[in-house]
N, C-alpha and C positions, 0 to 999 in steps of 0.2 A: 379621709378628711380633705374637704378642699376650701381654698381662700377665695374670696369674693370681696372687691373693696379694703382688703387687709383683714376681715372676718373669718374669722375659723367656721366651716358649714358644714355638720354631721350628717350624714345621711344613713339609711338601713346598709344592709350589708351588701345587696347586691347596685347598690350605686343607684346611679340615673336613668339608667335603663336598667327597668324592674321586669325581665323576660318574664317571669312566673307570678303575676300578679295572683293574689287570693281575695273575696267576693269579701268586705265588709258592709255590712248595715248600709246593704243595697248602693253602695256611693260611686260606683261604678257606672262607667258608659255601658248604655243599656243593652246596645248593638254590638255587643261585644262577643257574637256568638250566632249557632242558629239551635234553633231546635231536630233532631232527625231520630228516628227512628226508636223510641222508647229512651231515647237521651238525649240528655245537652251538649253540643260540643262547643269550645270554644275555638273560635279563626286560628288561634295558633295551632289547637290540638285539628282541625281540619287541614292547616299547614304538614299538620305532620303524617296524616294517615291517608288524605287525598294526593293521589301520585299527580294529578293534573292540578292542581292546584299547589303542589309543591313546584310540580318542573314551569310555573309561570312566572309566578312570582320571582324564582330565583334566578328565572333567565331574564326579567326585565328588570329588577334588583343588579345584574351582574352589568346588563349591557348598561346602565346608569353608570354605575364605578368606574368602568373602563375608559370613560370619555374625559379627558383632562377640561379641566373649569378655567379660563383665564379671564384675566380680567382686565380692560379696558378704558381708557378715557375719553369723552368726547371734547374737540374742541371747539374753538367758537367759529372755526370756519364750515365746524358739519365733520370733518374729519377726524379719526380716531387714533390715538395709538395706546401700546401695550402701557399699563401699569405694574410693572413687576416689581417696585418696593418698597408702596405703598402698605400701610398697617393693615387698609382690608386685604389685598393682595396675598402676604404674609396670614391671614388669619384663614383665607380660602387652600392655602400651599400646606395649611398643619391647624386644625381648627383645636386642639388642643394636645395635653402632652400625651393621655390615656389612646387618644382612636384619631387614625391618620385619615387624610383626605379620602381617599377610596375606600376606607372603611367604612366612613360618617354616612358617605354619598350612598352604596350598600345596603346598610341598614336604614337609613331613609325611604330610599325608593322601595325595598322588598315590604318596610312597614307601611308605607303607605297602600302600596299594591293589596295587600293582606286587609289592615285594617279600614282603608279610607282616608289616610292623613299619616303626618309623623311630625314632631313636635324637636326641636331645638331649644332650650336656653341659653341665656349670653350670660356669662360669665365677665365682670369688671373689674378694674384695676380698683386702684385705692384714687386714684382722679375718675372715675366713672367712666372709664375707655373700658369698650368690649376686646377682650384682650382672647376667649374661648368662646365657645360653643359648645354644646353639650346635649345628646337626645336623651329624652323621657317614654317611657311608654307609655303612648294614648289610655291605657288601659287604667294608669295609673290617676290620669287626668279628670276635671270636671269641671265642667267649662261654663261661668257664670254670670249674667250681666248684675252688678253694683247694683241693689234698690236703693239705696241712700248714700250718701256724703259719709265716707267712715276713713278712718283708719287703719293700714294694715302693717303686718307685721314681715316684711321681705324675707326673701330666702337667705341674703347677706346679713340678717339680723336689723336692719335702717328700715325706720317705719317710712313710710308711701302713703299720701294722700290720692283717693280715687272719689270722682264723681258717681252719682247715680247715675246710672247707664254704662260703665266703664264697663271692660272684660277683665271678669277676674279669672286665673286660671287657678287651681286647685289641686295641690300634689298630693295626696295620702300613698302612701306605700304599703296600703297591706294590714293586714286584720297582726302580722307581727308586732309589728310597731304603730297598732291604727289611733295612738293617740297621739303622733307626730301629724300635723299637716301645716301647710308650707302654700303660701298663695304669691302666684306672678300676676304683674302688670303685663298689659299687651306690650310694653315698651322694650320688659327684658325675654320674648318669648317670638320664635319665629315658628308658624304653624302654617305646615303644607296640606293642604285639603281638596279632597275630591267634594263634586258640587253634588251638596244632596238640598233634593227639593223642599226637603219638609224643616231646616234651617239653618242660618249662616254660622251657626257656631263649630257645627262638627262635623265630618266631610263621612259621606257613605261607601262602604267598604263593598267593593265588588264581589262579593263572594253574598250580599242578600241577593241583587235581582239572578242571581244561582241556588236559592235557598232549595228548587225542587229537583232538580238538574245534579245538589250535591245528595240530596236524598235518595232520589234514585242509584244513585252510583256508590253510596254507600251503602243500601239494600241490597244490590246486586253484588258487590262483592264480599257482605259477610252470608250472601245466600251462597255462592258457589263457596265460601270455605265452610259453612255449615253444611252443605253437600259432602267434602271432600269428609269431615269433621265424622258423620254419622255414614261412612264405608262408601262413598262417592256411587251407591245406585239407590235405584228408585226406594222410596220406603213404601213400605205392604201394610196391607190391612189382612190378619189371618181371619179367615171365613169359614165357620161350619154351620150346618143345619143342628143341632144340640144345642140343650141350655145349660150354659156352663154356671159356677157359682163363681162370686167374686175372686175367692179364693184360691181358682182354676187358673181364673183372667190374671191376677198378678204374677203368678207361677210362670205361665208360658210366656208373658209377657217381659219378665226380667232374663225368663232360660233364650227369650229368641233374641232378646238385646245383649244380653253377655256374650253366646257365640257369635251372630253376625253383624253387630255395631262396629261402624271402625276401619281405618283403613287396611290395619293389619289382619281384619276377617274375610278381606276380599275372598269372594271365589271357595268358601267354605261348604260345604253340602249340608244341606239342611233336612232333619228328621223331624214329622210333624205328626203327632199325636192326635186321636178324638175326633180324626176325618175334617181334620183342618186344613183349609185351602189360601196358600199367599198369594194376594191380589194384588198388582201396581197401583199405586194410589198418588204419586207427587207427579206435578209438572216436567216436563227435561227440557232441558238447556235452551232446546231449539224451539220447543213451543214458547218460552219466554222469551223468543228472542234475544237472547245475552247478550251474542255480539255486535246485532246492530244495536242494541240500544247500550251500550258503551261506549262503544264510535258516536254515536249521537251526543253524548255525554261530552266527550271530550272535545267534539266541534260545537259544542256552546262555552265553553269553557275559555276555548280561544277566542271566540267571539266575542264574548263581555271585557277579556283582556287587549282586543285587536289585538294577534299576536298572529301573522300570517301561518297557518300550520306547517311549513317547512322550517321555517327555525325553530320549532321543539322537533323536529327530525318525522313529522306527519305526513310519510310522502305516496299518500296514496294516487295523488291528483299531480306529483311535481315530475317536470317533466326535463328535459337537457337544455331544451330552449327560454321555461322559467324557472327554474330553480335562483340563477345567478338574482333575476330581476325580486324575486319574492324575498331573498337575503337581503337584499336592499334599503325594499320596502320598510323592513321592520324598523330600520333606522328614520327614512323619510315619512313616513303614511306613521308609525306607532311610536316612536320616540320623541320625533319632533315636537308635538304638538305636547308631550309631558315636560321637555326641558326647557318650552317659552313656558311654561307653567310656573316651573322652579323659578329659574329666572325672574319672571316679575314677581313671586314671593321675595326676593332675596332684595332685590330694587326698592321694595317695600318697608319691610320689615328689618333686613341689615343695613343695608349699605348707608343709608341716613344716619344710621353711628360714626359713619368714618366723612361721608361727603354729602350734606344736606344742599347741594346745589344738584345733586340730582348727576352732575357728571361723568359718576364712576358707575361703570355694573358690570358685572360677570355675563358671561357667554359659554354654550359646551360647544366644545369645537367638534365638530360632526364631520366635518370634513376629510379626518382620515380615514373615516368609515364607508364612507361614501363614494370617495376616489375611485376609481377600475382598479383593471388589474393591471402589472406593469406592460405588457407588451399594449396596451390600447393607451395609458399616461405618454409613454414615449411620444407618438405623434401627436397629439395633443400639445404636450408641451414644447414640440419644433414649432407649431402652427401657432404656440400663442407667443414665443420668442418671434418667428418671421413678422408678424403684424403688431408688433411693438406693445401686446399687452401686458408681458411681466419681464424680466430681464433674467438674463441668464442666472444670477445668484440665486433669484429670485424661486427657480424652478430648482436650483441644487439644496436647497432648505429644506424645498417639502418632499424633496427626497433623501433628505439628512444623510448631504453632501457639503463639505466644506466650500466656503466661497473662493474664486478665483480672480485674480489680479483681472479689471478689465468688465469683469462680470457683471457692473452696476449699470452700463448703458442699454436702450433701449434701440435696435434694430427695425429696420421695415425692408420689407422685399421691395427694388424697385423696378421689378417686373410686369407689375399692374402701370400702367400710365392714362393717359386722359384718352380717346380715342383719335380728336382734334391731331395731339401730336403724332401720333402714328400718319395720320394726313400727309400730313406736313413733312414726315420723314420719308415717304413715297409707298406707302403702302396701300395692296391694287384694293379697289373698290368696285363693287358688282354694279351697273348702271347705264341706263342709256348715255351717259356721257362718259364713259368707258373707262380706263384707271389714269391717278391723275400722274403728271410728267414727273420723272424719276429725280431725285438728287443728284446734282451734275458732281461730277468726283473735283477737285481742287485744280483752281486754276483756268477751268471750264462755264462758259457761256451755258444758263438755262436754254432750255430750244422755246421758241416763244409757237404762237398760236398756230402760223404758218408755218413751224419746222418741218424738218423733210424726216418722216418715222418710217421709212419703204426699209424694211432688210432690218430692223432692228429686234424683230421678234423670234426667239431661237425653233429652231427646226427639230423635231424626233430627235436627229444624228446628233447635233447639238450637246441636247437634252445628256446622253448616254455618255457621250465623251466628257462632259464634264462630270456626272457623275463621278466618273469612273477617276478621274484627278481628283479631285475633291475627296476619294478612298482613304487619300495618302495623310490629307492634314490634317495637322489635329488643332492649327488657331488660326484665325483669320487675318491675325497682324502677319503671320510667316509665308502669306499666299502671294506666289509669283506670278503677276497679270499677263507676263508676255507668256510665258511655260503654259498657263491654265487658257487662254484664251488660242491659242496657236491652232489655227487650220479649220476655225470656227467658222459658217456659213451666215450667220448674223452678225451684226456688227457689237467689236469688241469692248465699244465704250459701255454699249447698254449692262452687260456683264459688269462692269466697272460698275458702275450708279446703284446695282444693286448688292454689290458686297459694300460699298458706302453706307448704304441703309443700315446693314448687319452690324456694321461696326458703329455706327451712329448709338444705336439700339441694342448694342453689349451684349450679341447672341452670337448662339456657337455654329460651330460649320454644320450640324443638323440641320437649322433653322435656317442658313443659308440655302444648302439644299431643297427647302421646302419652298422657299424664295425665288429661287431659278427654275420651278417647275412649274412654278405657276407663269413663265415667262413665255412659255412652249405654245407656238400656236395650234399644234393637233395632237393629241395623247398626250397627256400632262405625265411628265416623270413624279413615277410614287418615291414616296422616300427607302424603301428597301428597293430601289432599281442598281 
């Protein structure tokens, strides 16, 4: 029993979702099935006996639920933020009290996957606020446009006025109870639909452009258990030159089926009467090709579902180098493009209950699916802290890390500079006007156009010797000019102007190092000298 509006709403026994529908006076979706092999199957009973159309469905049924749904507001500047306590919000977090978010989501996606569509009602308060949600089975449905201006009778009991042309939807539940039926407005009905060409009311169920593809694959495998079934070898035709009477023929016919039919008659020895001779008569495995045309089977299978064949575990082709990438895929290239589907159904069809300006809508967050793996997130996430694009709480979130004191500001490395300043700071430049004059240390007269630069350029021995001090320090504020510069054959100021630069430019005695060797007039000192 459920309330709707403050109405008491009876339904058959097995509720809203009618899994086992049963065929009344035709009023069923038509495509609710294929025809195969001297039988009818219905999508569900092909859910159930086709192994490749069981492990699809339930693995893009599965990766749907998995993905949390949140929901969003825009605001008038263009920018968004989270809605978490909001009634749609709340109605997306627990869509009612019988079946929780990842279940709803679940059985939505695996039914639509299956059938072509999956169907929602909204369940209201007693003010007409959708308070639930609730799935129906398609199967259940029948989906009609209004020829005239009438009156109907809602599922909360409250009659509904509908125009000619309106969509009426059509609940019967079943040759049980097939004199209850129950008609929704498009208003109280959210229907997710795959696009089928032949009309906008009822979405086409991936499992027809399969209709040959499940045929085959159902022949083939009640042929090999009708092989295994009848003693898993060849069946014989017995051959003799005599003319037998009928009553010969049924004799040897039931004495050769009672001993060697079967798998328990494997391997039996066979006595043949009346100069009769067993002939092989049936195909084998290999002239039907079985297992290519299985594997054939099952790479159409993923194909009509895009479901890259490594994630149902097909790894004939998966290699070390893609495997990681084709996991991926199935989220990016096969998911995506179903959950902007959901998504604008829900923008459509829901979310105008709760915010008719359009501003609210749901989103599946993909993003932790998508992510790497942690040893590749790590540098990533130094590289987008260094360049100021998220801040450090920011990256302990999405790694469901507590925030830390300090954590809300935004960093930049200020190691990148203009090139201008480096100029400007004295840094050599390749050029027929050769590098430009160093930064004079404090205190100190620039040397102008005429200055005298004889003996300012370090020597090899130079070179080696300061290295070789330079071993010792480890900061550039701690360097002793007269200690480091002592017994130098170029002149000691120039030494000086370019540890100014270093410290100007908040580099470490490496980078000095590299600094003073480019200062060397012959054999430039490398930096492991």
């Amino acid at each position: 029993m459920l309330l709707s509006a403050g109405t008491p709403v009876a339904w058959n026994a097995d509720g809203l979702a009618d899994f086992h529908p049963v065929r009344a006076n035709q009023t069923y979706y038509a495509s609710s099935g294929l025809s195969l092999t001297g039988m009818f199957a219905a999508y569900a009973e092909l859910y159930k006996v086709q192994p490749w159309v069981y492990t699809l469905v339930t693995k893009l049924g599965r990766s749907t639920s998995r993905i949390p749904v949140k929901n969003y507001r825009r605001l008038a500047d263009g920018s968004r933020v989270d809605d978490r306590e909001s009634p749609y919000a709340d109605l997306l977090r627990r869509p009612s009290p019988r079946m929780g978010a990842k279940r709803l989501w679940l059985w939505t996606a695996a039914t639509r996957e299956l059938y072509g569509e999956a169907i929602w009602i909204k369940l209201r308060d007693d003010k007409g606020r959708v308070r639930e949600v609730h799935p129906i089975h398609p199967t259940n449905i029948i989906v009609r446009r209004a020829d005239v201006d009438r009156e109907i009778i809602g599922f909360d009991g409250k009659r509904r006025q509908v125009s000619a042309g309106d969509t009426v939807y059509i609940y019967a539940p079943g040759s049980r109870v097939a004199n209850v039926v129950v008609e929704f407005t498009s208003e109280d009905v959210v229907h997710f639909s795959n696009y089928n060409p032949e009309t906008l009311m009822r979405g086409l169920s991936p499992c027809e452009p399969l209709r040959q593809t499940l045929l085959s694959e159902d022949a083939a495998r009640r042929g090999q258990a009708a092989l295994w079934r009848n003693g898993a070898r060849p069946s014989v035709a017995l051959s003799t030159d005599q003319t037998m009477t009928q009553g010969a023929i049924d004799r040897l016919s039931a004495q050769w089926d009672g001993a060697h039919a079967g798998i328990d008659s494997w391997g039996k020895t066979a006595i043949l009467e009346q100069g009769l001779k067993p002939v092989a008569m049936q195909i084998t495995p290999d002239d039907m090709q079985y297992i290519a045309g299985r594997q054939l089977n099952r790479d159409e299978c993923c194909a009509v579902w895009d479901v890259p064949p490594p994630a149902v575990h097909i790894l004939d082709r998966a290699t070390f180098s893609n495997i990681t990438e084709q996991m991926r895929s199935l989220y990016r290239d096969t998911m995506a493009p179903r959950f902007n589907d959901y998504e604008d159904t829900l923008a459509t069809q829901l979310a105008p209950d709760f915010d008719p300006s359009g501003d609210s809508y749901a989103e599946f967050l993909i993003d932790e699916v998508l992510r790497g793996a942690y040893e590749v997130r790590v540098p990533a996430n130094a590289q987008a802290i260094q360049t100021g694009q998220s801040t450090i709480n920011e990256i302990r979130r999405q790694e469901n890390k507590p925030d830390i004191e300090g954590g809300d500001e935004l960093f930049l490395n200020s190691a990148l500079l203009p090139l201008t300043t480096l100029l400007r700071a004295g840094e050599r430049w390749p050029g027929p006007e050769g590098p430009p004059a160093p930064v004079p240390a404090e205190g100190e007269q620039p040397a102008g156009d005429d200055a005298d630069t004889t003996g300012k350029a370090l020597t090899e021995r130079d070179g080696r010797t300061l290295a070789g001090r330079l071993s010792r320090v480890t900061d550039l504020r701690s360097i002793d000019l007269a200690a480091l510069t002592r017994g130098l054959d170029g002149d000691p100021s120039h030494v000086a102007a370019v540890i100014q630069t270093s410290l100007a430019l908040g580099e470490d005695v490496k980078a000095l190092r590299r600094r003073l060797a480019g200062q060397i007039a012959l054999n430039p000192l490398q930096e492991d000298s």
